[in-house]
N, C-alpha and C positions, 0 to 999 in steps of 0.2 A: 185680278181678284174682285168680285163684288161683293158691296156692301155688306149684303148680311154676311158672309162669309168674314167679311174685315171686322164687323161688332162682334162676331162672334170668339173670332181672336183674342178680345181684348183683356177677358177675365186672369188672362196669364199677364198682364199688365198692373201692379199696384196703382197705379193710378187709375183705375178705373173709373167712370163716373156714375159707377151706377150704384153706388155706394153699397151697403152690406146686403139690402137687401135683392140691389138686383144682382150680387157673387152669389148668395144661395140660390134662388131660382136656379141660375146657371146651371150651379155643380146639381139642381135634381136634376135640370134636363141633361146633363153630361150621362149622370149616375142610368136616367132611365134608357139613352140610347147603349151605354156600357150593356146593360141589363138587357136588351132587345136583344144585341150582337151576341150575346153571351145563348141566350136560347136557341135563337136562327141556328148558328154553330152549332148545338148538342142536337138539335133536330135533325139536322143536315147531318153530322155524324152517326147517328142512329137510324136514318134514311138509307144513309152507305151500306154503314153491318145489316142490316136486314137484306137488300138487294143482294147483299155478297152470300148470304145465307140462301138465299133462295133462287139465283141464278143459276142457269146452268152452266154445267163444267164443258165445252167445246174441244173436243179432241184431234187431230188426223188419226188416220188409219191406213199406215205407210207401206205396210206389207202384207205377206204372206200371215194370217192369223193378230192380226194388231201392233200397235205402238211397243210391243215388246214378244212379238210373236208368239202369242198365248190364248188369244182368244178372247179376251177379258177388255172389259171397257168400264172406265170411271165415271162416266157421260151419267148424266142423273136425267128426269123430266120425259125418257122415253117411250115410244108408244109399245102399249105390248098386245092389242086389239088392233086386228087387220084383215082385210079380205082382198078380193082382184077388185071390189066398188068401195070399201071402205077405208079410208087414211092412207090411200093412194097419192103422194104430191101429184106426180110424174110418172111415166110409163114409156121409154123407148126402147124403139123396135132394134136388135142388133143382129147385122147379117154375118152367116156363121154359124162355125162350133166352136164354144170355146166352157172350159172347165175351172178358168182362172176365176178369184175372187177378183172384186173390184178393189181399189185402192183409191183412199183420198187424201187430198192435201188443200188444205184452200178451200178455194172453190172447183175444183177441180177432181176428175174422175177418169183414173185411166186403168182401162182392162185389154185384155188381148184376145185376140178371136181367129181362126184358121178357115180357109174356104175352100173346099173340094177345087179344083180344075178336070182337062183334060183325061182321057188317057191315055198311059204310057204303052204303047205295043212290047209286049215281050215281057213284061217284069208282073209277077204276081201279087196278091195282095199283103201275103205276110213274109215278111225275109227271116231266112233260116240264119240261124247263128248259132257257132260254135261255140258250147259252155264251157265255164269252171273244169269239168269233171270228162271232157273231150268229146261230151256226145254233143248230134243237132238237133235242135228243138229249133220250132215254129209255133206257137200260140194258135188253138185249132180258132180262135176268135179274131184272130188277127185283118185286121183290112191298114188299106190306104196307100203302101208301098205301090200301086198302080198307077196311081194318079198325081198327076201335078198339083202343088198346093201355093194358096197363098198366105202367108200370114201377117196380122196386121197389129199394131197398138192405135188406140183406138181413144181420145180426150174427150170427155162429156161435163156439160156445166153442171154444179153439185146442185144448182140452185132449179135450175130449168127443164135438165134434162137434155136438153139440144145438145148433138155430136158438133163439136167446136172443130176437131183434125181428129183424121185418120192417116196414119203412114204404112206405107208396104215395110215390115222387115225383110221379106223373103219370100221370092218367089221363085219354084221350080219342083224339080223331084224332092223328094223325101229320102235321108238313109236307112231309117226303119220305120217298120209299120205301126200301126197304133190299137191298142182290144178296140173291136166295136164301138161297148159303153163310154169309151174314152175322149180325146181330144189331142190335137196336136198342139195345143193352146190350157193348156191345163196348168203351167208352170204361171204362179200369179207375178205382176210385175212386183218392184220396188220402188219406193223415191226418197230422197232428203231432202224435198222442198225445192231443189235445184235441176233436177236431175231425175230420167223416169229411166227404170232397167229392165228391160224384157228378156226372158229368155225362152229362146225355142231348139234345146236339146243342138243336138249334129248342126243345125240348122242357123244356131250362132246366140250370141249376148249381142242385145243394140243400147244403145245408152242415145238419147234424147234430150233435149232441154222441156221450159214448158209450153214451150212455142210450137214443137213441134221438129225443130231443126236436129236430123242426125251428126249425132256428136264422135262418135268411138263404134264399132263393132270388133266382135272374135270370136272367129269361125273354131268348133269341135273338132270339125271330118266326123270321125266316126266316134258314136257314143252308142253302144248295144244296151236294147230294153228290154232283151228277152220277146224284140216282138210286141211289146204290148204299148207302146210310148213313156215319154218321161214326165216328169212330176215334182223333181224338187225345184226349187224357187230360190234365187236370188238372195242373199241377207248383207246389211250392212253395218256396218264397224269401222268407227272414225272416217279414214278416207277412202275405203274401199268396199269391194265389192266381192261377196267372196259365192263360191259354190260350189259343191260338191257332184262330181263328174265320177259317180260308177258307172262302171259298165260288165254288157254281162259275159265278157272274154277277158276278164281280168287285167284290165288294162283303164282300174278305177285312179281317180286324183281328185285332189281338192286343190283350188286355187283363188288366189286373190288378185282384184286389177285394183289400179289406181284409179277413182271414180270420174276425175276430171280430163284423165288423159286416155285412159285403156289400156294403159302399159304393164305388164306382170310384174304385180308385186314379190310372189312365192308361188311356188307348186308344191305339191308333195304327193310321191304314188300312196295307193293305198292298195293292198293287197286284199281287197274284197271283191264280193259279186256285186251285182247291178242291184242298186237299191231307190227308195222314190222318199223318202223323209230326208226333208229339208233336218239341217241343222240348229244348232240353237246356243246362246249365248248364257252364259253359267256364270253369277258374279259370287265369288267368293270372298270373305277378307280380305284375302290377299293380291288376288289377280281375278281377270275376265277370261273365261274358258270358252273357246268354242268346240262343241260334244255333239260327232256323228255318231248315227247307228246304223248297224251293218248283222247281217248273219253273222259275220266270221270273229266283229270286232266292236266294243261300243270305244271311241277314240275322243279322248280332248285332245285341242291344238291350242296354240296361242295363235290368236285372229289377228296378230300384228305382223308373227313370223312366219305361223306354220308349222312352227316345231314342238313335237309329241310331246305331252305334258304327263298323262298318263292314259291304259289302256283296261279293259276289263272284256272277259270275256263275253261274245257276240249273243245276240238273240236267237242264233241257230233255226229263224224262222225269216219271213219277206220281211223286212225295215220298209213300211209303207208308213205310220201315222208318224206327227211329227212329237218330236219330246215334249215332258211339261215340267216347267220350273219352278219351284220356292225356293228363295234366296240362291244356297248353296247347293240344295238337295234339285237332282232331275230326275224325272222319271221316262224311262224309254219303254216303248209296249213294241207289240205285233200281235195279227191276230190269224196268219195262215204261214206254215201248216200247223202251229201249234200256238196257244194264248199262253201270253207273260206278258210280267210284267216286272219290272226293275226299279228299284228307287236309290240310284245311289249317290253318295257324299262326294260333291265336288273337292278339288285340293290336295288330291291324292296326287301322287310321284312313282312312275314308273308302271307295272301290273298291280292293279288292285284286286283282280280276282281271287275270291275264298277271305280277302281282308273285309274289317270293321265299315270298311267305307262303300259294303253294301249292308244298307239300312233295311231292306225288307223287300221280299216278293212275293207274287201273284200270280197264280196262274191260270186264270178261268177272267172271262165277261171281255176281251180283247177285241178291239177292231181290226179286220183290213185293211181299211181305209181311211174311217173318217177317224181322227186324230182325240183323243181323250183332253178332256179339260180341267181344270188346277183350280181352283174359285175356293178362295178362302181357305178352310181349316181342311178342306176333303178336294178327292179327285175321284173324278167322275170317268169310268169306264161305258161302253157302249158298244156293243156288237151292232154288226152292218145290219142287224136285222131290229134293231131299238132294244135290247135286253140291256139294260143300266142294275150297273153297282157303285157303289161309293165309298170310296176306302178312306180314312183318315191317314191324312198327307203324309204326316211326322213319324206313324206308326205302321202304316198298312192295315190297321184293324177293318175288320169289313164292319161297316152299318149298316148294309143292304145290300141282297144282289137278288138278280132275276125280274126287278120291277120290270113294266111295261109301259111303253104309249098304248094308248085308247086301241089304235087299230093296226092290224101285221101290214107290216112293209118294212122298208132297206133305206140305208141310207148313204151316201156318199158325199154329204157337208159333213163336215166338222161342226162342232156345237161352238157356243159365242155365251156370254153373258154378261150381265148389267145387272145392278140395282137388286140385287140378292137374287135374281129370275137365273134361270139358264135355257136356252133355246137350241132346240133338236130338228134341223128341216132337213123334211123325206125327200126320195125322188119326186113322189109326186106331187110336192111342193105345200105340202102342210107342215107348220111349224107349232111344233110343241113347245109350252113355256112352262117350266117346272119352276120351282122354288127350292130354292139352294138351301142344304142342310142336309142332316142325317136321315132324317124321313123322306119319304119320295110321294112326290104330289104334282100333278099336274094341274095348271091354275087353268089352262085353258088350249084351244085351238084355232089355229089360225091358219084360212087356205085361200092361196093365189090360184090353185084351179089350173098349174103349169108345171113342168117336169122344172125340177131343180137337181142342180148335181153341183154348184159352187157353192161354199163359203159366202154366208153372210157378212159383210162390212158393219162398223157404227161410228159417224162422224157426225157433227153439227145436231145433235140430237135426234137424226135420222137414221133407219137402218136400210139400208140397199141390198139388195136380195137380185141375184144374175139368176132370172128361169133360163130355159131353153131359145126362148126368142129372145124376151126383153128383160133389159133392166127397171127394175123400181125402188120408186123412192117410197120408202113408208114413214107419214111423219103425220103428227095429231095434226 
């Protein structure tokens, strides 16, 4: 110890020699460095709460439609002004077709992409399959059963953009064809941080670390699309992996693997047609529902067992968009050959059809394809062609329908939102940001100048947007 340190000891000493008047001194200088320490602290305190006030929220965006498969992101601070030159980070290039959103974790970015190969002698472009109802159909749009494919999972730095690994999942023929407009790669992956799941239809589930090392594969065989390819995605639930396998020869299932091993947790057949809407997870009071929809059937399972929780009558229409949830209430659409829409009461036992625990329906403003979104107190409808309505969630009551984007065109994303905004991007790759509420308003337009047909992503205060070639990063 040195000296001043040791005089300064001493005042805790009755003997002190500095008699009364040098103990007062002292205790002012004690009292004013108390008093120093004492503000530093409240500043430094008040430094914290403000920075925590005004930070941004950092999320992943682990699957199919976000952190809770909806669409919806808490991220604050993002950019909502963008072009192909403005609040561009990054831009790469990716070889391929593919219709998969991108998925993030980390710093980390994996999507999946399909590459034409050869051709096959002898086999045509669209395979005929025998339906539900005994007739053959083939899709008069149908291509790609001719050719050899590859398909690939594909890791991008979140930060750079640089392709870090590419893996082959699969390479060779195809079991069925895919529409034109579509992709063999259209089913988005999965991750838990540990762990990446791709799936490519007949074609197989690969499970992945983030290195890149194949971990598990399970192979389909035969998954019928009606000819047009597949489209639902992946979802996960504690340790597993589950998915729903319609097909269009009635020879539909849902199952679940073990996510670390590959090993079948449950099956369970389903007595529907071939459908492309992913599942969705339904938290109730009392238990976690997992709720497919189907023409023939909308079905809860428990995601632990598989076993039928309860059932309500089907959409009687294609099951392409995926469900949207508040708490307990889901709501299930279609939008061909006829528009609905369903909102019903998770928690039911056994057939709910004609019961209390359908809350209300719709039948008019439905999509095809790109999937309706849940944000807040309303849900937002959308035809493939931008005609938006807005129901209130709780009731169905309509606030609006028939609104429009600025200009006619189609869409095939699904909409995303943040920060009260909601965001609509067309094929042609303008995205419209509207403002969440009963009124419908458009704040503005924003064009990359490139064909879009995935799901926008929102991670790290960034939003990433797959066009037709490349990925981009949009961030202030």
């Amino acid at each position: 110890m040195n000296e001043g340190a040791a005089t300064e000891c001493r005042p805790y000493n009755h003997r002190s020699p500095f008699g009364n008047q040098g103990k007062g001194n002292y205790i002012v200088k004690i009292f004013n460095r108390i008093s120093a320490a004492f503000i530093i602290s409240i500043l430094l305190a008040l430094a914290f709460l403000v920075s925590t006030a005004t930070a941004k929220v950092s999320t992943n965006w682990p699957q199919w439609r976000g952190p809770d498969g909806q669409g919806v992101s808490v991220e604050t601070g993002l950019p909502s002004e963008w072009s192909n030159t403005k609040n561009v980070k990054w831009k790469t290039p990716l070889a391929g077709r593919g219709h998969s959103s991108p998925i993030v974790w980390g710093k980390k970015i994996f999507l999946t992409t399909a590459l034409d190969g050869e051709v096959i002698p002898g086999r045509t472009p669209g395979v005929t399959h025998k339906m539900s109802d005994g007739s053959d159909f083939v899709h008069p749009d149908a291509v790609g059963a001719n050719l050899k494919h590859t398909f690939k999972v594909v890791c991008v730095d979140r930060d750079t953009g640089k392709i870090l690994w590419e893996r082959v999942a699969y390479e060779g023929p195809v079991y069925d064809s895919r529409h034109k407009k579509a992709s063999f790669a259209s089913s988005t992956p999965a991750t838990d941080g540990k762990y990446v799941f791709a799936f490519f239809g007949s074609e197989g589930l690969y499970a992945y670390d983030f290195k890149g090392t194949l971990l598990w594969k399970q192979q389909f065989n035969k998954l019928g699309t009606a000819s047009v390819g597949y489209g639902v995605s992946p979802i996960l639930y504690e340790n597993l992996v589950i998915l729903q396998c319609d097909d269009s020869g009635l020879n539909s299932f849902i199952v679940a693997f073990d996510k670390k091993t590959g090993k079948e947790a449950w099956r369970v057949p389903r007595k529907v047609d071939v459908t492309w809407s992913t599942p969705v997870l339904v938290h109730t009071p009392a238990r976690t529902e997992l709720v497919a929809s189907a023409a023939e059937a909308i079905i809860a399972y428990d995601p632990l067992t598989g076993k039928e929780l309860w059932r309500h009558k089907g959409l009687e229409s294609n099951a392409v968009p995926t469900a949207v949830v508040s708490k307990d209430l889901v709501v299930v659409t279609s939008g061909y050959p006829t528009k609905i829409a369903l909102a019903i009461r998770g928690g039911g036992n056994g057939d709910v059809t004609g019961t209390s625990r359908l809350v209300w329906s719709y039948n008019k403003g439905t999509a095809y394809v790109p999937s309706p979104i849940l944000y807040g107190d309303y849900v937002y409808l959308m035809t493939d062609r931008g005609l938006l309505t807005c129901l209130d969630a709780k009731t169905g009551k309509m606030e609006y329908e028939g609104a429009r984007v600025p200009k006619a065109t189609t869409f095939m994303a699904s909409p995303v939102a943040y920060e009260g905004k909601i965001l609509l991007t067309s094929e042609e790759g303008d995205t419209y940001v509207l403002k969440a509420g009963p009124k419908h308003e458009v704040i503005r337009t924003n064009s990359l100048g490139e064909p879009v047909y995935a799901s926008p992503a929102i991670a790290d205060g960034k939003i990433f947007i797959r066009g037709q070639e490349n990925l981009y990063c949009i961030s202030d």
